[in-house]
N, C-alpha and C positions, 0 to 999 in steps of 0.2 A: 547360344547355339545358332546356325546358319544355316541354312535351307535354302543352294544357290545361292542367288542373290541377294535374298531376305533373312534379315538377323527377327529370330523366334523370339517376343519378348512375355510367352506366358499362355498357358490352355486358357481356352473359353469353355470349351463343351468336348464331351467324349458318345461315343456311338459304336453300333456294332459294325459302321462301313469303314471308320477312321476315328480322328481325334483333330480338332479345331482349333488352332492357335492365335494370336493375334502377331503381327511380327508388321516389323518395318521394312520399306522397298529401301533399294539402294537410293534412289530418290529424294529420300525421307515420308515414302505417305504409309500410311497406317493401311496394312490390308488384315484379312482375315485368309487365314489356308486353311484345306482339307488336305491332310495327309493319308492315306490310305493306309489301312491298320495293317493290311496282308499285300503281297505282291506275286500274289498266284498268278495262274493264268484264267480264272474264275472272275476276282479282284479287278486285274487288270481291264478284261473285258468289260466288265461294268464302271471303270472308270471312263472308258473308253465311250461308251455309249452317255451317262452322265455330261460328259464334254460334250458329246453331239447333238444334245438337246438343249443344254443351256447355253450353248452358241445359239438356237435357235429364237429366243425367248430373251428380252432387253429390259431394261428399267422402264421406260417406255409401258412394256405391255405388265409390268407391275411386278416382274422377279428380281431379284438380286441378282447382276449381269456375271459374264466371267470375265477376268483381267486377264488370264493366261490360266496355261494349262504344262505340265512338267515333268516327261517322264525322267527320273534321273536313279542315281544309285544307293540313294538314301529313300527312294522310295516315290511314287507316283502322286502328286498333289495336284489344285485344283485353286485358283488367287483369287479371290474378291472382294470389294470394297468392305472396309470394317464398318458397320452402322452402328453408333455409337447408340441407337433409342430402345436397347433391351429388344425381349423377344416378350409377346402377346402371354404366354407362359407367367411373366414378370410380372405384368400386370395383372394377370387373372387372379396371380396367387393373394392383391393388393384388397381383393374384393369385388363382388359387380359391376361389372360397365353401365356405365348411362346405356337409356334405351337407344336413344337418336345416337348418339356414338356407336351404338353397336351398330345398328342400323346404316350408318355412313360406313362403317368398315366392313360388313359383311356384303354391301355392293362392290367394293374396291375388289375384294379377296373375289367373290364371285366373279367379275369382270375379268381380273384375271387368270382366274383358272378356265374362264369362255375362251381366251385367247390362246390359252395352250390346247383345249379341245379342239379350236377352229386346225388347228395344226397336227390335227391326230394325237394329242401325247395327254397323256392322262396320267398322275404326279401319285397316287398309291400311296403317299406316307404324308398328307396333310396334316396337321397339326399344331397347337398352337406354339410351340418349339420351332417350327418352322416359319413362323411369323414375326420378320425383322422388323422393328421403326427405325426408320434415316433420321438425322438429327433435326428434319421440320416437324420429323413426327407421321409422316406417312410410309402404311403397313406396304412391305414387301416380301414374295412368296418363298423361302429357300429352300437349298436340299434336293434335286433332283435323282439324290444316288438309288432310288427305288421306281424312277418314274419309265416309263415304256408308251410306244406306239402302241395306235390299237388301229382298227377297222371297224368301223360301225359301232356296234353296241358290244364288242368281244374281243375276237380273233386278233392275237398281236400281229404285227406287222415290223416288232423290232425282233434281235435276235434273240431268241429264245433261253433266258439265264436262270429261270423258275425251275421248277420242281413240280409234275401237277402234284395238287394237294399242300406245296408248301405256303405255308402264313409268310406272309411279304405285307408288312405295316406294324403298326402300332395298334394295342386292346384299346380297345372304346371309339375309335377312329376309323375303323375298318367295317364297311357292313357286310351282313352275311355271308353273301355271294364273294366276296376276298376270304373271308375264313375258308371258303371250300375248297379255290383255286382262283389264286391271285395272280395268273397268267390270263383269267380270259376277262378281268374286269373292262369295262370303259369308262366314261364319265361321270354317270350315277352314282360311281363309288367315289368320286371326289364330292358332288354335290349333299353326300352320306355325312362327308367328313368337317367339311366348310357346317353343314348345320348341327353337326356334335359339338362344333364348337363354339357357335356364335348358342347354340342353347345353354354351354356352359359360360360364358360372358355374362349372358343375363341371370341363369339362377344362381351361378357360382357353384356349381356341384358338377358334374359331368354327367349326362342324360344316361350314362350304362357304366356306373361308376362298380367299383368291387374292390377287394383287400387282395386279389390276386386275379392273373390275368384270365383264369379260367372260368372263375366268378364273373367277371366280364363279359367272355365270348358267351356263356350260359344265359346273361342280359341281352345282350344283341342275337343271340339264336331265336328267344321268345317275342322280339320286338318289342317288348313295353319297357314304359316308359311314366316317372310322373309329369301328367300336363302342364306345361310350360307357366300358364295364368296361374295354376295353383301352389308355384313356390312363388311365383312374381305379378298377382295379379292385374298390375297397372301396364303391364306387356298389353298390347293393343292386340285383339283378335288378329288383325289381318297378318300380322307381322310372325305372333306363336303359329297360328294356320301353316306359315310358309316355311317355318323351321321346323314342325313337326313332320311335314309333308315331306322334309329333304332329309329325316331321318326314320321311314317308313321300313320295316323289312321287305318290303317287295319292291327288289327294282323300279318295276315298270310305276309304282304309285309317285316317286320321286321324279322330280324336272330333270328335265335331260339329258341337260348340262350346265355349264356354269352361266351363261348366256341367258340361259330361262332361270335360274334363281336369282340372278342379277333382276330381272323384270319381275320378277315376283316380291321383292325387297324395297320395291318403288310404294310411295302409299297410295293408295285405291285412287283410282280417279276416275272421272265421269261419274260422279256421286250428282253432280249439279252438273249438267248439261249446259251449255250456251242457250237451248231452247227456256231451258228450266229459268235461267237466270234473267231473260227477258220477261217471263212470264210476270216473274214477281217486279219488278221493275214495272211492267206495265200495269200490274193491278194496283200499286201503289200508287199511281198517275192517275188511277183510273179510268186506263184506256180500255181497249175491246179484248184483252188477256192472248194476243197476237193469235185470234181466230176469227173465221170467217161467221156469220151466222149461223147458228146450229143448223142441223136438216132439222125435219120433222118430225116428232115424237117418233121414238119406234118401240110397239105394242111387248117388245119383251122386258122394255128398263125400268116396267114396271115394281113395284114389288108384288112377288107370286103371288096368286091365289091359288086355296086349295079347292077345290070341288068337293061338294054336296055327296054330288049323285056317287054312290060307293066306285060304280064305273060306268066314265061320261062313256059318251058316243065316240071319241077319238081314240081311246083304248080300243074300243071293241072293230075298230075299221082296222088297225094295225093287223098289219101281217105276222103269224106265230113266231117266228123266228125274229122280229123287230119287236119287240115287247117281252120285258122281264115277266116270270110269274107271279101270277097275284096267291097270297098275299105279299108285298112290298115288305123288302127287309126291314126289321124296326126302326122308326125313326126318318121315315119317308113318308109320303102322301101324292097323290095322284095329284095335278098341277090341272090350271084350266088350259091351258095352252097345247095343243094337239104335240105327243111325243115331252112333254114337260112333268116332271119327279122333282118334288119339293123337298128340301132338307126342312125339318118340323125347327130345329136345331135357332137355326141362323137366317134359312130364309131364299139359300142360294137352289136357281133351280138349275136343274140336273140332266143331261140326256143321257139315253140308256144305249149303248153298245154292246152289240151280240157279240157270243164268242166266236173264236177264227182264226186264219193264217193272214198274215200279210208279209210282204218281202219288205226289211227294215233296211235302212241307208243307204246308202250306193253303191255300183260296182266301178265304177270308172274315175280317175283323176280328174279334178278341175283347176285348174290354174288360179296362187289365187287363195285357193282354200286348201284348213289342213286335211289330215287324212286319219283323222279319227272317226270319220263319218264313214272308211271302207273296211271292211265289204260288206257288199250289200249280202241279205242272209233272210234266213225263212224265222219268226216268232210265232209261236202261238200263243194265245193269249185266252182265257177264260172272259167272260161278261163282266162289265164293270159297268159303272154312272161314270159320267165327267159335269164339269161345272157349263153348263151351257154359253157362262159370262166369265167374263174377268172378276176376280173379288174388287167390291169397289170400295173408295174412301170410307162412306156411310157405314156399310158392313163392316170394317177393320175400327172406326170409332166404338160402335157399338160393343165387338169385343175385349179393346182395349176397356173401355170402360168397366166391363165385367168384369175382367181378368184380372184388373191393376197391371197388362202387360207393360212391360219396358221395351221399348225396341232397342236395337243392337246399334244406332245410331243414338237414341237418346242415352243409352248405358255411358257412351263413348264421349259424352256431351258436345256430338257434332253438329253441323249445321250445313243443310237441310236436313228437316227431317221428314215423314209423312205429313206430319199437322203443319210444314210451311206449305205442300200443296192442299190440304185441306183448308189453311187460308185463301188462297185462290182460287181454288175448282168445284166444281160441285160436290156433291156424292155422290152422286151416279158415275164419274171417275174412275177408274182403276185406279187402286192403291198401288204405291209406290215408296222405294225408301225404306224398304222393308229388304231385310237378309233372308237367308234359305230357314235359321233358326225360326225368324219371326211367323215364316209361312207355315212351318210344321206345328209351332205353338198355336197359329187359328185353329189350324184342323183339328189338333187335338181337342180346341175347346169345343168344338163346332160337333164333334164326332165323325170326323171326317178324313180324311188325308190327302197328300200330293198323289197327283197323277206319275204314277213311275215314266221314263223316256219312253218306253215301246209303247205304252199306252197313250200317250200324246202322240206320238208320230202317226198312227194308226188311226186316232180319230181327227187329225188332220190331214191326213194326206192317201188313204186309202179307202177308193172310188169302188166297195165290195160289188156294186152292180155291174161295171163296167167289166171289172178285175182289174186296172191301173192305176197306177201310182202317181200321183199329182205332184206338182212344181211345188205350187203355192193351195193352201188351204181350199180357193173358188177355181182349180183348173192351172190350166198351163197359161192363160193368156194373160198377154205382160200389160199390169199398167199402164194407162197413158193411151192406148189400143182402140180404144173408147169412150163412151162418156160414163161407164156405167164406175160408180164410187163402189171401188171393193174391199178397203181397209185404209186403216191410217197408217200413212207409210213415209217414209223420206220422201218428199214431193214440192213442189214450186209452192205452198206457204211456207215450208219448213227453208227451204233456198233464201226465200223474202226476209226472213227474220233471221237468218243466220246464213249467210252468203260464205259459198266456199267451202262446204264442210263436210260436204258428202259427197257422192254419185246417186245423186236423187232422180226420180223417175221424172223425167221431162217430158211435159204437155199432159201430167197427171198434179190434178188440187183435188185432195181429199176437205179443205177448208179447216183444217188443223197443225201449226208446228208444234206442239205437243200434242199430251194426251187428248182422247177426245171420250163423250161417255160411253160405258159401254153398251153394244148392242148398235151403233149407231151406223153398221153398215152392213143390211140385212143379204146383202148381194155377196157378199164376203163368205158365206158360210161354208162350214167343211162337209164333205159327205153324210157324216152323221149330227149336223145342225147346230155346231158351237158356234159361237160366231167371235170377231178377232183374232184367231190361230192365225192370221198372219197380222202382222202389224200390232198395232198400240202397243202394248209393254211385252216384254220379253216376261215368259213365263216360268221361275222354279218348278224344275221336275223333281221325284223322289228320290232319285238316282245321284249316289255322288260320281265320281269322276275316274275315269282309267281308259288314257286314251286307245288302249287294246282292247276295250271288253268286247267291241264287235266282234275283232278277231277272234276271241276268246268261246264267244258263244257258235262259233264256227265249229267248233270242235264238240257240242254236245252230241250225242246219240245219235243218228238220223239228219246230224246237221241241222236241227230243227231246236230252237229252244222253246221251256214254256214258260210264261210268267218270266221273263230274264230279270233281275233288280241288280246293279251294280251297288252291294251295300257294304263291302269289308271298311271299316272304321280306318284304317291303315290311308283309306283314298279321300285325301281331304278336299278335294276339290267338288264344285258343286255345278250343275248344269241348267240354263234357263234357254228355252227354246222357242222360236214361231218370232223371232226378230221383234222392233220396235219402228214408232216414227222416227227414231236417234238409232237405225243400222245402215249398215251396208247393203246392197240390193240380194248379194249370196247370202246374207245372215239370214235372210227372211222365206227362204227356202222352207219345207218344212223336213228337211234334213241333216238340217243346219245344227249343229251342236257349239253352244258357247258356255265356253267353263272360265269360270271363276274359282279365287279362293275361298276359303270358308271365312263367314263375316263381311263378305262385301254387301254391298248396299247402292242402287243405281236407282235414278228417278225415271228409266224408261225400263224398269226392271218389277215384275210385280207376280202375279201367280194365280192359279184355278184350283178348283178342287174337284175331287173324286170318292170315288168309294167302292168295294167290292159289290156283287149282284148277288152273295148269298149270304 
């Protein structure tokens, strides 16, 4: 049979837009056609549009190209190269993909469906059907006859061929928000689709699998799902984190587009620092561990003491409103140290924050930075404890030792891990190399918990005397200003030992390019007396991740939240705040929100603790 120019030599694939043949060009080369099954005026329009977008989209950006395009009177087709390497389908059905395989192809696939979002068009009918190998063996995207313009996060911008309300995709491949109306999707619903199926590469089953498609949609209406590690447990956390995350029911919890889950499919890096990696290098030399001389004992890196006296004289000078009531929730002890609450637990001392308002994030763009930090918005907040210090090495050995904890780095059997800088560094250190799991596993043993974000930002950055909102933890003035040492921060020792790396504060030596111990820069302090909220390790909050919850909390009652916790399990991303000596000079704001996946682990990455006041 002939088809113009092309003798038909046999179906490949059949579909509700057409049916797929392979035929030969007058030429001799082997292509593949889309014949279109109908030649309405419906058909034809979306033939129509299918042409207009995979003109737009090349081998190059990683689709299957068009060779031409055919209205004629046997009917409207569509030419493209034959790929002789099956469809990803083929393989699936073969058994599990290696991880690293998987891993290398759901970047390619990601990258380019980045490249068709960069271009407005978002592909609706992903799948692994849709996923060609060329005869090297590299995946190519096909099938555009469902794909459409969008505008931002919705609103098409191609002609309008839907139905509201009508299903446009494939069950198990489609998230929610396409089940309702598959006219106003954008790119989330690809990035939905890409991680249905790279979750089905690794477990072999399809994450919203059913015996009919209804049983399907009723799986993706509830969002669950079995956990990734639990049919395949040698899946590496960081990698199930990011495909679970690209198959969340809530849009907004999912990457944005294909571009952000291409970056999230990279494995974690800055686990080990440049600073890190000198570190150990020079302790093994046994040089000075690239620091300056410590400063001076400073009176709180002590370990706490409790007081005698039921209530010293420091309690009783406090003002009623700066002071919890006595008696101390269980499990607490009045400290010697004026405004100091001992955890009986573990050891870590505590300062107590009154209940209040503060206005949380920002209102205005900064260049530069994203825009999860807007808008700025009113929290209330009840009385908590915060950790006065960073948890340090010594404290986190001690636990471990208790616990038999594993961290999520030695689970992984990586390298670094805490105990290579505890070969190096003191105890009085901040711990480090530790995930968000590991932090909430202290607290738990400790009786303790993470500080939620509104409750760190607050007691870093909110001046209740003044009524203002501070830059940095000690005020608005920029490092370097002066001689006064206000935290450890990217500075000319961190330049010295690792040249190039930053936009380090110039004509500021804190005498540290890493960590330094904690407490060791009493001038640093925040309003209510923590000391490091800005600098030395970046802090895990309690809060996982949804780069809208500001917005979100915009919208409660009065415009006013209380207590806010970003905690739906759906949001796998996790937040560490108050920067490190290894940020950027805007990281270290104390507005600054930096989200990771779940399971990362960074050596300028460490955490505080907290507690409720009743």
């Amino acid at each position: 049979m002939k088809l113009g120019v092309y003798e038909l030599e046999g179906e490949i694939g059949r579909g509700g837009m057409g049916v797929v043949y392979r035929a030969r060009s007058g030429s001799g080369e082997t292509v593949a056609i889309k014949l279109l099954a109908k030649n309405d005026r419906e058909s034809l329009a979306r033939f129509d549009r299918e042409r207009r977008l995979q003109t737009q989209l090349s081998e190059t950006d990683g689709f299957v190209p068009l060779l031409d395009a055919v209205s004629s009177p046997q009917g409207a087709y569509l030419v493209m190269p034959f790929l002789p390497g099956g469809t990803l389908r083929a393989r699936i059905e073969k058994g599990p993909l290696g991880i690293e395989e998987t891993i290398a192809l759901g970047r390619t696939l990601a990258r380019a469906l980045g490249r068709a979002h960069a271009l407005g068009i978002v592909h609706r009918d992903f799948k692994p059907e849709n996923v060609l190998f060329d005869a090297a063996g590299r995946p190519l995207v096909a099938d555009l006859g469902l794909s459409k313009h969008f505008e931002s996060e919705g609103a098409g911008r191609s002609v309008l061929l839907s139905k509201t309300g009508e299903v446009r995709g494939t069950a198990g491949y489609m998230p929610y928000e396409q089940l309702a109306d598959a006219r106003s999707v954008g790119p989330r619903a690809d990035v939905f689709a890409l991680g249905a199926v790279l979750y089905e590469c690794l477990a072999g089953v399809a994450a919203f699998g059913g015996n009919a498609p209804i049983e399907v949609f009723g799986r993706v209406d509830t969002g669950r799902f079995e956990p990734l590690r639990r049919l395949r447990p040698e899946v590496p956390r960081w990698v199930a984190s990011a495909i679970e995350r690209a198959i969340a029911r809530d849009a907004r919890a999912r990457f944005a587009d294909g571009a952000s889950f291409e970056k999230a499919l990279e494995a974690p890096r800055r686990s080990w620092t440049p600073a890190l990696a000198l570190l150990v290098v020079a302790a093994a030399a046994g040089a000075a561990l690239l620091r300056s001389p410590p400063p001076a004992p400073v009176e709180v890196v002590r370990k706490a003491a409790v007081v005698t006296d039921p209530v010293p004289e420091w309690y009783r000078r406090l003002a009623a409103a700066d002071k919890p009531p006595l008696p101390l929730p269980s499990g607490l002890s009045l400290g010697a140290g004026t405004g100091e609450y001992v955890n009986d637990r573990d050891g870590s001392v505590l300062v107590f924050v009154p209940a209040g308002v503060f206005p949380m994030g920002r209102s205005e763009k900064v260049d530069g930075r994203m825009n999860n930090e807007l808008p700025a918005h009113e929290v209330e907040l009840s009385a908590y404890f915060l950790g006065k210090l960073e948890l340090t090495l010594g404290q986190f050995a001690a636990f471990v030792g208790s616990a038999s904890h594993v961290t999520t780095a030695e689970a992984a059997h990586a390298s670094p891990t805490w105990r290579t800088l505890a070969d190096v560094l003191s105890p009085t250190h901040p711990v480090s190399l530790v995930s968000w799991d590991d932090a909430r596993a202290y607290c738990k043993w400790a009786g303790l918990r993470l500080p939620t974000e509104a409750e760190w930002e607050r007691a870093a950055s909110w001046d209740a005397k003044r009524r203002r909102k501070l830059r940095y933890a000690w005020g608005d003035e920029e490092p370097g200003t002066s001689q006064r040492r206000l935290g450890n921060l990217p500075d000319e020792s961190l330049h010295r030992a690792v040249p190039g790396t930053l936009d380090w504060f110039r004509g500021y030596d804190d005498g540290f390019a890493h960590s330094a111990p904690v407490g060791s820069f009493p001038d640093g302090a925040s309003p209510v007396g923590a000391l490091d909220m800005t600098g030395n390790v970046s802090e895990w909050v309690e809060d996982r991740y949804d780069e809208q919850f500001y917005l979100v909390c915009t919208f409660a009652p009065g415009g006013r939240t209380k207590d806010p916790l970003c905690s739906e399990e759906a949001w796998t991303g996790r937040i560490a705040r108050g920067g490190s000596f290894f940020n950027y000079r805007s990281e270290l704001w104390t507005v600054a929100r930096n989200h990771f996946s779940n399971g990362e682990y960074y050596d300028n990455v460490g955490f505080r603790v907290a507690r409720a006041a009743r």
